[in-house]
mmCIF file as gemmi writes it, N, C-alpha and C atoms, coordinates in Angstrom:
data_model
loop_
_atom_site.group_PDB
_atom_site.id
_atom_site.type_symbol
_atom_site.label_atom_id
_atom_site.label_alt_id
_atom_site.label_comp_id
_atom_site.label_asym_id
_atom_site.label_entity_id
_atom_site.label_seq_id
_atom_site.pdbx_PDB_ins_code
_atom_site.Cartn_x
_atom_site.Cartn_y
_atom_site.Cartn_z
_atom_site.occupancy
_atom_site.B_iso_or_equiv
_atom_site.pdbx_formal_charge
_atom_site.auth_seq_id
_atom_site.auth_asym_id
_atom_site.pdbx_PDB_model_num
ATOM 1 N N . UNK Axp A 1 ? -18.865 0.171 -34.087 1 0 ? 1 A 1
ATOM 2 C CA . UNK Axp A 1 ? -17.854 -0.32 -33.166 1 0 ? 1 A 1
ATOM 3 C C . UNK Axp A 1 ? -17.469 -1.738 -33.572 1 0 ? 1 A 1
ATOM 4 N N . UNK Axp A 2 ? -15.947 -1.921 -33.664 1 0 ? 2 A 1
ATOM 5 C CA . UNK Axp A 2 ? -15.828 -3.229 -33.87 1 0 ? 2 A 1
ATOM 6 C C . UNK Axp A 2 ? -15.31 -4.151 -32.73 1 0 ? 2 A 1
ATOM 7 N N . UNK Axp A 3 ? -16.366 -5.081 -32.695 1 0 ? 3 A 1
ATOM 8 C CA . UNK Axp A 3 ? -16.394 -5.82 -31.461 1 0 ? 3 A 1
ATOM 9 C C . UNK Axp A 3 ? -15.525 -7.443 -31.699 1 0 ? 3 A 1
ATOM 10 N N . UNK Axp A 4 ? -14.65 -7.122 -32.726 1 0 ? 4 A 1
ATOM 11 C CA . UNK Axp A 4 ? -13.723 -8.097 -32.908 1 0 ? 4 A 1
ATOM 12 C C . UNK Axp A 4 ? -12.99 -7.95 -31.762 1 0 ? 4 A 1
ATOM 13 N N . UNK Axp A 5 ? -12.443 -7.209 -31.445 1 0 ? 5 A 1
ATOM 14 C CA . UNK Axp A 5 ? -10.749 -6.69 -30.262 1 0 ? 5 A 1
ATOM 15 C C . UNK Axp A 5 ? -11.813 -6.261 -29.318 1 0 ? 5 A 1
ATOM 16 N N . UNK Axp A 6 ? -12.751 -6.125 -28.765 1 0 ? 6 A 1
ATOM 17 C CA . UNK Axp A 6 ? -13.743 -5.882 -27.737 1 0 ? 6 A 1
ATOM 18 C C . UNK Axp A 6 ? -12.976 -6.07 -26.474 1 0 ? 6 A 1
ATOM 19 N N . UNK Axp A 7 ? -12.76 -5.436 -25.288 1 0 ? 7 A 1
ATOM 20 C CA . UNK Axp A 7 ? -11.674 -6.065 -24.318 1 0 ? 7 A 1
ATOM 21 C C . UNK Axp A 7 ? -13.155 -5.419 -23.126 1 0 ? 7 A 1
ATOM 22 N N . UNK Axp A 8 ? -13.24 -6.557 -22.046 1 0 ? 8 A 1
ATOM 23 C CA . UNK Axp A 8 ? -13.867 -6.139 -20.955 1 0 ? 8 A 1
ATOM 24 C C . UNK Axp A 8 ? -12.88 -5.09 -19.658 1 0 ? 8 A 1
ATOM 25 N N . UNK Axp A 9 ? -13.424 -4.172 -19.676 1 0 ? 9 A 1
ATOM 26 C CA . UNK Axp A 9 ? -12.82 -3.407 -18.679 1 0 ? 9 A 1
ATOM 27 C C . UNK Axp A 9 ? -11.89 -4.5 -17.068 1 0 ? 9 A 1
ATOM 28 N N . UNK Axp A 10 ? -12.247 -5.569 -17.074 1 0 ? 10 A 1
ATOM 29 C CA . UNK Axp A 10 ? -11.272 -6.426 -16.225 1 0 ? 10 A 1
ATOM 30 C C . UNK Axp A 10 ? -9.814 -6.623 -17.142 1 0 ? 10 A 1
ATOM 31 N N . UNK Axp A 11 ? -10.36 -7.124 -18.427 1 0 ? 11 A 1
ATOM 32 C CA . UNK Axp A 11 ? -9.388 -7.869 -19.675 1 0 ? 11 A 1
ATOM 33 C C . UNK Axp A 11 ? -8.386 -6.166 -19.889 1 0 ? 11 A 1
ATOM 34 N N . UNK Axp A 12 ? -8.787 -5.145 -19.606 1 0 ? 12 A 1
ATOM 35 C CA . UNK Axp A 12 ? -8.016 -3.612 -20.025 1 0 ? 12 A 1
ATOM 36 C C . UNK Axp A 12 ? -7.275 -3.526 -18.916 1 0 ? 12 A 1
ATOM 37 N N . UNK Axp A 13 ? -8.01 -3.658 -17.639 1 0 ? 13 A 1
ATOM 38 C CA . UNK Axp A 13 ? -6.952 -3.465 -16.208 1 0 ? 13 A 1
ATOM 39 C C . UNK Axp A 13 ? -5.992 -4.667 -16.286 1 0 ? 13 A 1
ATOM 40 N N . UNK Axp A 14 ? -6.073 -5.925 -16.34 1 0 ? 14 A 1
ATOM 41 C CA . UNK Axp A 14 ? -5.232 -6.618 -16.33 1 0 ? 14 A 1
ATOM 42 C C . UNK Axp A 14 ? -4.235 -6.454 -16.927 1 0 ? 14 A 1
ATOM 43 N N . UNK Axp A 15 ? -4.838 -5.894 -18.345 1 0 ? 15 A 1
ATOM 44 C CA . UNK Axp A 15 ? -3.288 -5.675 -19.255 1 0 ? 15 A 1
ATOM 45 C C . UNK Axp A 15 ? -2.247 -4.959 -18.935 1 0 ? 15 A 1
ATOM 46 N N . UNK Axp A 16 ? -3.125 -3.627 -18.702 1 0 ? 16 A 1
ATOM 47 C CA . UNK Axp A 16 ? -2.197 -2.547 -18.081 1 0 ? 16 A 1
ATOM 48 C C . UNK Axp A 16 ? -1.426 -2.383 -16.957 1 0 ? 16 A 1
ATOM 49 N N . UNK Axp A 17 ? -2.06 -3.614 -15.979 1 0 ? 17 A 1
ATOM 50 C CA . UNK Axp A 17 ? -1.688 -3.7 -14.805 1 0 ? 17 A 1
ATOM 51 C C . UNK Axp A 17 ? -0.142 -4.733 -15.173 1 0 ? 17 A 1
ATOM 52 N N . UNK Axp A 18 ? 0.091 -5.534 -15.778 1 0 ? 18 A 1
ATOM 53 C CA . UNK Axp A 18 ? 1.104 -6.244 -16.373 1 0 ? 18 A 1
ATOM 54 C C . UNK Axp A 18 ? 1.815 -5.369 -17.156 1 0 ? 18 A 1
ATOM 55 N N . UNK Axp A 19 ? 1.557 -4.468 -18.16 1 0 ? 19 A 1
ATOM 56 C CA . UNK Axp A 19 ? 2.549 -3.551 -18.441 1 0 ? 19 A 1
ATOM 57 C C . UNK Axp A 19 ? 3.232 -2.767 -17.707 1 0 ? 19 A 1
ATOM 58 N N . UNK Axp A 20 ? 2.588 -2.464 -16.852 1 0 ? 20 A 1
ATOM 59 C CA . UNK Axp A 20 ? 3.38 -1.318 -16.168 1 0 ? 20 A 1
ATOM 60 C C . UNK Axp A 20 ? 4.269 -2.094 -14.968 1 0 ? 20 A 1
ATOM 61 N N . UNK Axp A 21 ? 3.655 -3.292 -14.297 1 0 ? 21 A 1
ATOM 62 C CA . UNK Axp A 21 ? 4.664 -4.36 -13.582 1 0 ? 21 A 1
ATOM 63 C C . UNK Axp A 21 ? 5.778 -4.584 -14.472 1 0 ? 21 A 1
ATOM 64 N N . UNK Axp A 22 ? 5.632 -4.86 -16.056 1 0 ? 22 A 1
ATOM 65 C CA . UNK Axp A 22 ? 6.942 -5.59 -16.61 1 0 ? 22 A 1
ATOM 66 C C . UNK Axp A 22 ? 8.133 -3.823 -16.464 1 0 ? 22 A 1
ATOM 67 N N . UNK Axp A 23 ? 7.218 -2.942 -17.1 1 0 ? 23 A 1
ATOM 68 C CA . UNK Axp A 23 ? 8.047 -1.807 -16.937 1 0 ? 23 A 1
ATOM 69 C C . UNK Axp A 23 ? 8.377 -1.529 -16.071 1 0 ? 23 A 1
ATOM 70 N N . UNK Axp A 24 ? 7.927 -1.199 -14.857 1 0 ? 24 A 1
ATOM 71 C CA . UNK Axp A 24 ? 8.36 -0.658 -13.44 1 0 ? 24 A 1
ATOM 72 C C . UNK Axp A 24 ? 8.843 -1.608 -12.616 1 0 ? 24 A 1
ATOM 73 N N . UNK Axp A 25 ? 8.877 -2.579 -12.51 1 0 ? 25 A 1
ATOM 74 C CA . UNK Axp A 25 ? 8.607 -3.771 -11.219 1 0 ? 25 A 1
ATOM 75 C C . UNK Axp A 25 ? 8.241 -3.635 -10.264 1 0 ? 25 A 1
ATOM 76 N N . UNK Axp A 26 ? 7.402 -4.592 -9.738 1 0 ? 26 A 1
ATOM 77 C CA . UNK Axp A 26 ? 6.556 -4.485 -8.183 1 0 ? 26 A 1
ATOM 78 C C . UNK Axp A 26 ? 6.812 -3.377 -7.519 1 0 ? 26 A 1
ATOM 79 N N . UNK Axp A 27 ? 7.556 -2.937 -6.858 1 0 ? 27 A 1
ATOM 80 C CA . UNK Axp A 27 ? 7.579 -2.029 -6.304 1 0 ? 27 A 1
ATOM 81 C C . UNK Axp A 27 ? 7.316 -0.418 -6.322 1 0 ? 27 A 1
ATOM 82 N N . UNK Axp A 28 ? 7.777 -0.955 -7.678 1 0 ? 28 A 1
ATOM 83 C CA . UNK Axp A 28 ? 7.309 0.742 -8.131 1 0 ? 28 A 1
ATOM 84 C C . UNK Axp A 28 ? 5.47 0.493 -9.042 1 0 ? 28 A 1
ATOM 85 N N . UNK Axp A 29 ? 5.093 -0.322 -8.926 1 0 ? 29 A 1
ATOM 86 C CA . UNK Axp A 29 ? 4.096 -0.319 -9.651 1 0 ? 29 A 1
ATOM 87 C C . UNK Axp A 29 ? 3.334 -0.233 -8.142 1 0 ? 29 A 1
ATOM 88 N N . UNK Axp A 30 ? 3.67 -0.824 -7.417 1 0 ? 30 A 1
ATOM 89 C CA . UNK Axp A 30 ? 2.875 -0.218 -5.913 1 0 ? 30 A 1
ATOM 90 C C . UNK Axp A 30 ? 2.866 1.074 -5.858 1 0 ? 30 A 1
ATOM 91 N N . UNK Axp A 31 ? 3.498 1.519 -5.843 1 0 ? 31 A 1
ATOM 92 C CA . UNK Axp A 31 ? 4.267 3.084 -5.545 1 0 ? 31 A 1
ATOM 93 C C . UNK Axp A 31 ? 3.163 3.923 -6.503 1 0 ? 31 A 1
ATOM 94 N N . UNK Axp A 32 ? 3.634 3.314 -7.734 1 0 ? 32 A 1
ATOM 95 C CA . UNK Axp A 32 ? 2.584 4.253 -8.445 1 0 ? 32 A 1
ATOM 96 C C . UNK Axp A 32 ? 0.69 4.2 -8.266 1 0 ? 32 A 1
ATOM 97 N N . UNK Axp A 33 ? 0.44 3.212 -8.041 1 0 ? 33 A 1
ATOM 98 C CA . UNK Axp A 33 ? -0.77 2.788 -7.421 1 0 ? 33 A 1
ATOM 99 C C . UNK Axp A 33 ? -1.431 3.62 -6.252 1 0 ? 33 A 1
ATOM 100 N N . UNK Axp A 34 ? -0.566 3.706 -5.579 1 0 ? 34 A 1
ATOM 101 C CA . UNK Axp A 34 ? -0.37 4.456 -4.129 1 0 ? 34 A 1
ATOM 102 C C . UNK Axp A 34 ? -1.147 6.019 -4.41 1 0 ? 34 A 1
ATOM 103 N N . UNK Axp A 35 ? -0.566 6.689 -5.012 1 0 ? 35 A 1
ATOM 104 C CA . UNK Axp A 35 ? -0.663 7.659 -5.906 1 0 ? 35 A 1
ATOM 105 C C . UNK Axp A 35 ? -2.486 8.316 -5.857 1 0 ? 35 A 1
ATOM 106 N N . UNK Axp A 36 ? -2.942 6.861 -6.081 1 0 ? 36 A 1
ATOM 107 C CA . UNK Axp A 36 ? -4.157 7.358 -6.219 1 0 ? 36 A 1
ATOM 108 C C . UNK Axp A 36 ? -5.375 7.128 -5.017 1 0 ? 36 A 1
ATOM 109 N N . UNK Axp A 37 ? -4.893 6.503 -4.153 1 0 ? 37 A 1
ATOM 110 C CA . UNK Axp A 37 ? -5.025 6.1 -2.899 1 0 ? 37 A 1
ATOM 111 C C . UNK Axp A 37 ? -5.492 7.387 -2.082 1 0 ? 37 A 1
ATOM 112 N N . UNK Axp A 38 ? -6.554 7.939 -1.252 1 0 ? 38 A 1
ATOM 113 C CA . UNK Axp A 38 ? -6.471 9.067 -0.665 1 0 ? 38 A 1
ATOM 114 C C . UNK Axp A 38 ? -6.661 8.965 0.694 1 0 ? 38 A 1
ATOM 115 N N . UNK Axp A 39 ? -6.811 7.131 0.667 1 0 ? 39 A 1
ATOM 116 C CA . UNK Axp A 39 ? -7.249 6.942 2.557 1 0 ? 39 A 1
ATOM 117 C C . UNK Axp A 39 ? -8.419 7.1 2.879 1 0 ? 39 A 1
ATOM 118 N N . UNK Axp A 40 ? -8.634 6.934 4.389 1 0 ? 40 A 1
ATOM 119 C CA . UNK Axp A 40 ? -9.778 7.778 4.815 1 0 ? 40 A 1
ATOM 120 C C . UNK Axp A 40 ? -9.081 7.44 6.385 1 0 ? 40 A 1
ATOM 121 N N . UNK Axp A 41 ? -10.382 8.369 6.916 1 0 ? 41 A 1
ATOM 122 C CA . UNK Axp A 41 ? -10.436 8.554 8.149 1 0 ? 41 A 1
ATOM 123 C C . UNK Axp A 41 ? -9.36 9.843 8.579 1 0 ? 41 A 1
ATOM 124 N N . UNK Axp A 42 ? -8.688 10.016 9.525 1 0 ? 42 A 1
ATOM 125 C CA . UNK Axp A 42 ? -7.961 10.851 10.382 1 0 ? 42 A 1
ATOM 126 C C . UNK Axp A 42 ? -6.646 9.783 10.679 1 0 ? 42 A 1
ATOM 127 N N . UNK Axp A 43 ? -5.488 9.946 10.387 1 0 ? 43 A 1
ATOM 128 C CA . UNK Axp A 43 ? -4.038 9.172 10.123 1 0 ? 43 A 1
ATOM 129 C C . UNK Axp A 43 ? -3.989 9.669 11.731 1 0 ? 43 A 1
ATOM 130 N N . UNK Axp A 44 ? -3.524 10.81 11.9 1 0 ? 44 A 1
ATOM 131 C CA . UNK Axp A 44 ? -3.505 11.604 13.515 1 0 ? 44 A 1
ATOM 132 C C . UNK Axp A 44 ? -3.959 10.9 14.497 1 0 ? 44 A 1
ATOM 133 N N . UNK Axp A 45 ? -5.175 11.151 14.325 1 0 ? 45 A 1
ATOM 134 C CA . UNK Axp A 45 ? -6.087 10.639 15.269 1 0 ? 45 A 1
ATOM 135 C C . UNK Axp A 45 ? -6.155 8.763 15.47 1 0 ? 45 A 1
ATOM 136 N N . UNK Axp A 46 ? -6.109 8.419 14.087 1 0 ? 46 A 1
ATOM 137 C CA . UNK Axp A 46 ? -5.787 6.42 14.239 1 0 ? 46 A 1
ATOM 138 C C . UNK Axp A 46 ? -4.677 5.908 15.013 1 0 ? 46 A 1
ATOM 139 N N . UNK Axp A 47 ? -3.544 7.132 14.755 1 0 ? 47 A 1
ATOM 140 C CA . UNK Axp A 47 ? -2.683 6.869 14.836 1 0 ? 47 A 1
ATOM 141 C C . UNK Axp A 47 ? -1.762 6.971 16.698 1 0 ? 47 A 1
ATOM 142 N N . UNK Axp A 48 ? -2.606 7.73 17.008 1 0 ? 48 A 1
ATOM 143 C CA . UNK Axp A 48 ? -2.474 8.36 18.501 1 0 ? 48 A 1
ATOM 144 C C . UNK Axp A 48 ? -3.436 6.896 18.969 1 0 ? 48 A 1
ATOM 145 N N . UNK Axp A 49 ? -4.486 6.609 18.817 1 0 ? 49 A 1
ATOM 146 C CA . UNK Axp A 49 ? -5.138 5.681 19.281 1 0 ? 49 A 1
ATOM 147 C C . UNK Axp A 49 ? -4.235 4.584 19.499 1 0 ? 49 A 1
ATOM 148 N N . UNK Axp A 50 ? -4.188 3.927 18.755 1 0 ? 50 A 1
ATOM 149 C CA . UNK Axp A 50 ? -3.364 2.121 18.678 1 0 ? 50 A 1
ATOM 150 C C . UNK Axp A 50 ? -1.975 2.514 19.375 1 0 ? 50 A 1
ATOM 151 N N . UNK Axp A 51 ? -1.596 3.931 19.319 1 0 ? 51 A 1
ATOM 152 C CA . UNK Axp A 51 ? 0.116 4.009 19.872 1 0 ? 51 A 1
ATOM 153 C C . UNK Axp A 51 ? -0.288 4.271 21.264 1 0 ? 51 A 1
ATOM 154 N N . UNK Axp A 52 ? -1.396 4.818 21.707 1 0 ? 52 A 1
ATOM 155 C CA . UNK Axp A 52 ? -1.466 5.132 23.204 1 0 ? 52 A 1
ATOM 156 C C . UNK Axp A 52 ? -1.02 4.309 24.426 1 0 ? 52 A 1
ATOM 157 N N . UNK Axp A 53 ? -1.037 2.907 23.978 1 0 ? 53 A 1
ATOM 158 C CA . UNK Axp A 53 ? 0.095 2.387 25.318 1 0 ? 53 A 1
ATOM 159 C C . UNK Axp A 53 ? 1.455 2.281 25.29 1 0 ? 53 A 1
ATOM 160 N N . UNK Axp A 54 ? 1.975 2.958 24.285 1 0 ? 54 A 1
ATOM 161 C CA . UNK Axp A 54 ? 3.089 3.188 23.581 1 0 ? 54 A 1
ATOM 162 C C . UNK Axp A 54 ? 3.654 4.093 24.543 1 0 ? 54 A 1
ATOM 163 N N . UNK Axp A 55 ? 5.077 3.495 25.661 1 0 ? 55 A 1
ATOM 164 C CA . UNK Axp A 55 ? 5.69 4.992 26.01 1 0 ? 55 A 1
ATOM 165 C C . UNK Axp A 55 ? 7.462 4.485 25.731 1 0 ? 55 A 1
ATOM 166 N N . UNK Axp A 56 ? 8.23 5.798 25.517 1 0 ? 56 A 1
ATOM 167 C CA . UNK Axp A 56 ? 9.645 5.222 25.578 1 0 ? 56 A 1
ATOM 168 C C . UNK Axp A 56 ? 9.943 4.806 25.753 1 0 ? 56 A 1
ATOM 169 N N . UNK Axp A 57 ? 9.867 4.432 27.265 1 0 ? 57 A 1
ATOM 170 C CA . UNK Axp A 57 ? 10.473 3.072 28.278 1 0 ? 57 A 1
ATOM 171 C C . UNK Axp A 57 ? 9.887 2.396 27.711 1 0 ? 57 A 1
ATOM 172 N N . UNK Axp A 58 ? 8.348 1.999 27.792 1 0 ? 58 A 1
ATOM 173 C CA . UNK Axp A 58 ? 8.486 0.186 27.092 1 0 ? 58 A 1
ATOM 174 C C . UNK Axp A 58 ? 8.595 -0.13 26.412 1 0 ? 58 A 1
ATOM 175 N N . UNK Axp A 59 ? 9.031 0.57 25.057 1 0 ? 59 A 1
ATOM 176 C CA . UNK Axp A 59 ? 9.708 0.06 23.796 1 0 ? 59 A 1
ATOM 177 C C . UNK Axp A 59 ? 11.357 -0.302 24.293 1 0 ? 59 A 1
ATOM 178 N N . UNK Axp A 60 ? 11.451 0.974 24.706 1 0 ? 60 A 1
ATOM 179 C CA . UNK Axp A 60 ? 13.332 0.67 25.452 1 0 ? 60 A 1
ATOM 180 C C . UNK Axp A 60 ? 13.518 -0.973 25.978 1 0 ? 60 A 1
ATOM 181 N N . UNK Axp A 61 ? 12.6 -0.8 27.125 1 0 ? 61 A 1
ATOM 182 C CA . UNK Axp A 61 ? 12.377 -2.108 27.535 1 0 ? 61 A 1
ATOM 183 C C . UNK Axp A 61 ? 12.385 -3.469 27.033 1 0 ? 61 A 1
ATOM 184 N N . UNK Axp A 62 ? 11.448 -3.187 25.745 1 0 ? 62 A 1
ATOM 185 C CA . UNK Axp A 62 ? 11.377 -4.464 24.927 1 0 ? 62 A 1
ATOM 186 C C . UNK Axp A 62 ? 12.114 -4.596 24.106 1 0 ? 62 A 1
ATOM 187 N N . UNK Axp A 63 ? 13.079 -3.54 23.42 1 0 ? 63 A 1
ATOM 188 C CA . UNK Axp A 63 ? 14.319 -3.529 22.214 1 0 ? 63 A 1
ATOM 189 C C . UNK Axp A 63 ? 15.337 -4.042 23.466 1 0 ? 63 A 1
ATOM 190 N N . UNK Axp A 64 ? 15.277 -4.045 24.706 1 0 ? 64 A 1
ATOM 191 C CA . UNK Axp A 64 ? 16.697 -4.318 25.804 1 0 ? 64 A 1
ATOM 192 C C . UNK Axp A 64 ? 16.212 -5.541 25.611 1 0 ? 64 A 1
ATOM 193 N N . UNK Axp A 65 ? 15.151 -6.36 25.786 1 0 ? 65 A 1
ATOM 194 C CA . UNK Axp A 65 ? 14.662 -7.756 26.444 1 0 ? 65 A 1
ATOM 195 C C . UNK Axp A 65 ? 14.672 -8.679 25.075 1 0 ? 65 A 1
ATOM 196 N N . UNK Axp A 66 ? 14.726 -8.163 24.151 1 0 ? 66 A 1
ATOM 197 C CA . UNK Axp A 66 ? 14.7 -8.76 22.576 1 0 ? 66 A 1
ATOM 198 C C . UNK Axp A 66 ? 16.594 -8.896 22.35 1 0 ? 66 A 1
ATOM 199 N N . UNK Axp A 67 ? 17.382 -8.064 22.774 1 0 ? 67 A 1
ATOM 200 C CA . UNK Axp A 67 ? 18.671 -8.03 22.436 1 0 ? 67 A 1
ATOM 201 C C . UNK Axp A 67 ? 19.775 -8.886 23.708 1 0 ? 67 A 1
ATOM 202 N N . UNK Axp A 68 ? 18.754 -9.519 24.46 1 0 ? 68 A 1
ATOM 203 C CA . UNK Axp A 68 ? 19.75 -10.543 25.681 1 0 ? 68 A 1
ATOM 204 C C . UNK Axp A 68 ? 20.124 -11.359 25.303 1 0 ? 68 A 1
């Protein structure tokens, strides 16, 4: 093995991570990132939680009280 060009697995992500920014730009280099992302937990279930004081009217309410 020649350990002249030796690149540390940080020194390989960085690179690549800059190639594909100059090629794609930010946004899509998120995008593609994303990709491999699988989450966790229950989206459904998180998602019903934090919205539960959430009802029509008081969003109505607050998009009316934001637009006076």
């Amino acid at each position: 093995m020649n350990t002249e060009n030796y690149q540390t697995v940080y020194e390989i992500q960085k690179t690549a991570f800059l190639v594909l920014q100059k090629n794609l730009g930010v946004t899509n280099l998120i995008r593609f990132m994303q990709q491999f992302d699988k989450g966790y937990g229950n989206y459904t279930t998180d998602r019903d939680e934090w919205q539960k004081e959430y009802t029509v009217d008081k969003l109505f309410k607050q998009i009316k009280k934001k637009n006076e």
